[in-house]
Legacy VTK file of the C-alpha trace (Angstrom):
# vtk DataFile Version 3.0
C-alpha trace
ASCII
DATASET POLYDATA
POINTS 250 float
142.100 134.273 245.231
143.667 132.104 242.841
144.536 127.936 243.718
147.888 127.636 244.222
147.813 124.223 242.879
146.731 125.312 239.800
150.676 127.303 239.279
152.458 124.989 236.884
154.269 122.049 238.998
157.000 121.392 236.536
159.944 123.415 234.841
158.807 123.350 231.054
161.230 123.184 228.627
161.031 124.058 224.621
163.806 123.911 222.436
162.611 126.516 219.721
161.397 129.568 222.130
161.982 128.335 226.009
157.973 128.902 226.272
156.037 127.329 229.114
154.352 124.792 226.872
154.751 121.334 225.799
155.906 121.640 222.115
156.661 119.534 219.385
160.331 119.251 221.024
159.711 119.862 224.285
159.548 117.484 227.436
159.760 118.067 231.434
162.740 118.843 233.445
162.299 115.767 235.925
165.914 116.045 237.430
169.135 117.477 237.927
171.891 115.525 239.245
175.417 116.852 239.492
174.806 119.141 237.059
173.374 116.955 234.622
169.465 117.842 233.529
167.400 114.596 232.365
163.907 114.990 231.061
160.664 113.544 230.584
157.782 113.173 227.550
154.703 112.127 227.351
152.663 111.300 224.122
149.226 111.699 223.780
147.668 107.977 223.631
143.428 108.537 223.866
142.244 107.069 226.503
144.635 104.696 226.794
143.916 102.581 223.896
147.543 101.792 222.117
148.053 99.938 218.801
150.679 97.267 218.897
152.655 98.596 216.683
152.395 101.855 218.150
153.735 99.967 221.637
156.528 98.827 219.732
157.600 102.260 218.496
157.678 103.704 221.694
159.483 101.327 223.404
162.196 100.694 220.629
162.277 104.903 220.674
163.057 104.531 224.727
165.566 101.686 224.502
167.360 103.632 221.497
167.866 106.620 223.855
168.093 105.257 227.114
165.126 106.469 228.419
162.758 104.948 231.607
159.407 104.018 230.721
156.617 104.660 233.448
152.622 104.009 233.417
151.125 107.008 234.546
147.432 107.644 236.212
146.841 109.222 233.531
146.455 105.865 231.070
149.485 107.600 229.442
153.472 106.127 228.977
155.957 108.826 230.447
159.255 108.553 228.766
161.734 109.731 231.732
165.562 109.753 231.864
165.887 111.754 228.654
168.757 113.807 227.444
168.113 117.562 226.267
169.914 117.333 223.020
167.796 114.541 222.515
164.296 115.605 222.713
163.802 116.455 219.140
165.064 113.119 217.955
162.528 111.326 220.430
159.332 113.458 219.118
160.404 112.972 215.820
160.965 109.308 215.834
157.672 108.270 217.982
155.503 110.793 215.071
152.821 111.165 217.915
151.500 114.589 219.917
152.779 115.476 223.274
149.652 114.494 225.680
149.745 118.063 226.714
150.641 120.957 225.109
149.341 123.930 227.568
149.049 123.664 231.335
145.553 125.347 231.193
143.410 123.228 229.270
141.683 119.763 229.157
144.388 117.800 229.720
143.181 114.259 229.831
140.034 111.935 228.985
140.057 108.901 230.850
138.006 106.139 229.247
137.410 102.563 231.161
137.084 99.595 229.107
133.461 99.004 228.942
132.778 97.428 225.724
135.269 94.357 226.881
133.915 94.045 230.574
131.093 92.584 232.416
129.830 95.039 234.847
129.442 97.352 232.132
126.126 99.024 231.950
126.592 100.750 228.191
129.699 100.325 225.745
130.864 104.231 226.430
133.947 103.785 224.772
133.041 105.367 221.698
131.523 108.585 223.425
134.702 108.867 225.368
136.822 108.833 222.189
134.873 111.532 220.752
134.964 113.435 223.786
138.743 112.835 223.889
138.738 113.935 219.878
136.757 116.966 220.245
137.565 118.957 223.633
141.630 116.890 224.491
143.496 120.267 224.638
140.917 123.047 224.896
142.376 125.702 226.649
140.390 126.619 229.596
141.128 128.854 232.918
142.453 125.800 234.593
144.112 122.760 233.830
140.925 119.933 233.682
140.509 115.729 233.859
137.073 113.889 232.625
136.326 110.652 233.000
134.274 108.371 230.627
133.065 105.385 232.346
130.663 102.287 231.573
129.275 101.961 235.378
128.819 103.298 238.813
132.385 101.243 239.960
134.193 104.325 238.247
137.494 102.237 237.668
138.889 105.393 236.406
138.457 107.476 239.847
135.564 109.616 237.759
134.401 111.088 240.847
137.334 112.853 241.674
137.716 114.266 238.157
136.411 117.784 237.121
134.125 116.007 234.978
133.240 112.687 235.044
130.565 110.714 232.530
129.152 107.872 233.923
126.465 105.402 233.097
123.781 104.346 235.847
122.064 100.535 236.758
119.729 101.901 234.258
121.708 102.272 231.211
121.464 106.154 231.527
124.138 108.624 231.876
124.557 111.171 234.935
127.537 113.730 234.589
129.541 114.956 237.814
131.504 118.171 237.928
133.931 119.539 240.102
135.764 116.416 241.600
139.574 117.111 242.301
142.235 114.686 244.315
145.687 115.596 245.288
147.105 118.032 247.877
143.076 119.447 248.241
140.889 116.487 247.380
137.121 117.345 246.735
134.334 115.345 246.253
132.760 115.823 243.065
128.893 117.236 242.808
126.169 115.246 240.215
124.965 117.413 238.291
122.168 116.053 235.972
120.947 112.275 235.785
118.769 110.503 233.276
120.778 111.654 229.931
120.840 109.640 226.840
124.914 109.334 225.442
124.118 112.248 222.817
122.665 114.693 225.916
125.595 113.730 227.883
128.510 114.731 225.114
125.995 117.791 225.186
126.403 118.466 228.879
130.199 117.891 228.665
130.459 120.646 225.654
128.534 123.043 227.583
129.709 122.382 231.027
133.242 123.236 229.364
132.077 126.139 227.779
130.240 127.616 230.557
133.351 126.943 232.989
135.549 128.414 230.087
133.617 131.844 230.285
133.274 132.483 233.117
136.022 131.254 235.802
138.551 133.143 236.481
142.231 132.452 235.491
143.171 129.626 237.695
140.280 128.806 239.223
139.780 125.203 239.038
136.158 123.591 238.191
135.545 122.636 241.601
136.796 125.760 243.252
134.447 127.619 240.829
131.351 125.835 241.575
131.961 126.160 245.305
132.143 130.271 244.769
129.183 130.204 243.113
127.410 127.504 244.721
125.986 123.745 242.728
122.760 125.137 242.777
123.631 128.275 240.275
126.111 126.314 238.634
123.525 123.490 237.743
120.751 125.876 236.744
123.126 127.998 234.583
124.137 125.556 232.357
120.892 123.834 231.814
120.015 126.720 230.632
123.010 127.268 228.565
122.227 123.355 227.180
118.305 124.349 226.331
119.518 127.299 224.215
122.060 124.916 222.324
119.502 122.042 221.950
116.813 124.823 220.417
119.670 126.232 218.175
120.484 122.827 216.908
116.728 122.261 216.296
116.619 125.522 214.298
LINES 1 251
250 0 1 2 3 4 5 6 7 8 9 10 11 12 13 14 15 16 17 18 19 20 21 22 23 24 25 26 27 28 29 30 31 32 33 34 35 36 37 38 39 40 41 42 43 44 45 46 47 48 49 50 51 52 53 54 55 56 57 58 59 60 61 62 63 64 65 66 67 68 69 70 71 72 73 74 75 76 77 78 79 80 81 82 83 84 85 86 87 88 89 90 91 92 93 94 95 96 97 98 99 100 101 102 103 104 105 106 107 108 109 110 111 112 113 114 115 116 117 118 119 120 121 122 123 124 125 126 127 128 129 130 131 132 133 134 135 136 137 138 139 140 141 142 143 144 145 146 147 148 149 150 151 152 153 154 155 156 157 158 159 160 161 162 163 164 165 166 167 168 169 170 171 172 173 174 175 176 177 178 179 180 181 182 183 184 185 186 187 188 189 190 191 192 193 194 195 196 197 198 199 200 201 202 203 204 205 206 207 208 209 210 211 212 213 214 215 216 217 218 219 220 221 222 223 224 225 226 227 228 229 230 231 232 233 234 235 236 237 238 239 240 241 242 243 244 245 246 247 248 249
């Protein structure tokens, strides 16, 4: 049986074909008021790592068109309190990609700030860039959150992600799967410890591409795992990751 919380949990609007994605000039219905509809955008910003300049934009964008500025969870800038006829303007003015463009799909990559703090164990910014880079917007069964962090304090709640990538005392990486929070909160499961940074991007890549074929439609990470059980899940995609390691070795 399908998650009900996976069903999409806003009205998506798009200007060109009134599809269920985020385009280019799309943004979410957030209210309606007397009549009046006011929306809601959100660019994509990579792990949460913004440019001055690119700061500037998108707050001289909001202030041009009235909108609300918001921090999300998400280490994202929602720009709320939008008009409709005004959508197209916004997206063309800020020249960035909406932070999601399906509702089935990787839809963030949270990365902490390890290479500027203390308690940092490795400098995992870069890996969670390229993570961000390579898999940000994969479509998969159900809509999915990783984490990239530098330590086991998880600043960027990577245990309740669907993935999270996290370094140990050691210096070594350990990858959890299958974390959730909201209206069903789950735990999430470790999966493999002991990985160097390259056999962790490794892990991620298959983890996704293991969940990708073979979940159903809906079926969150963390619901899959538990129909299957850990146990398969783990030894099913170690396998998966031996026959890409010998392939790249080939």
């Amino acid at each position: 049986m399908l998650q009900k919380n996976c069903l999409k949990r806003y009205i998506i609007y798009s200007k060109e074909k009134g599809e269920d994605i985020v385009g280019n000039f799309g943004g979410n219905l957030q209210k309606i008021k007397n009549g009046k509809k006011t929306y809601g955008i959100t660019p994509h910003i990579p792990g949460g790592f913004v440019t001055p300049n690119t700061l500037i934009k998108i707050a001289e964008v909001a202030k041009k068109y009235k909108g609300v500025l918001k921090i999300t969870s998400g280490q994202r800038i929602l720009i709320t309190n939008l008009k409709e006829e005004d959508l197209a303007s916004v997206w063309n003015e800020l020249e960035m990609e909406p932070a999601v463009k399906t509702q089935n799909s990787v839809k963030n990559v949270e990365i902490c700030p390890a290479n500027f703090c203390k308690r940092s164990k490795y400098p995992t910014i870069g890996l969670g860039m390229k993570i961000s880079n390579d898999f940000h917007g994969m479509e998969l069964p159900c809509r999915t959150k990783i984490a990239v962090v530098g330590c086991r304090n998880a600043c960027t709640s990577a245990y309740s992600k669907d993935i999270g990538v996290i370094v140990d005392m050691d210096g070594k990486f350990f990858i959890t799967v299958g974390g959730s929070a909201g209206f069903n909160p789950r735990n999430a499961d470790i999966l493999i410890k002991n990985l160097s940074e390259n056999e962790a991007y490794l892990l991620v890549k298959t983890v996704l591409e293991y969940y990708n074929e073979n979940a159903q439609m809906g079926e969150k990470l963390g619901h899959f795992i538990d129909r299957i059980t850990i146990d398969k899940f783990r030894s099913n995609v170690i396998k998966e990751k031996k026959l890409k390691e010998e392939k790249n070795d080939n």
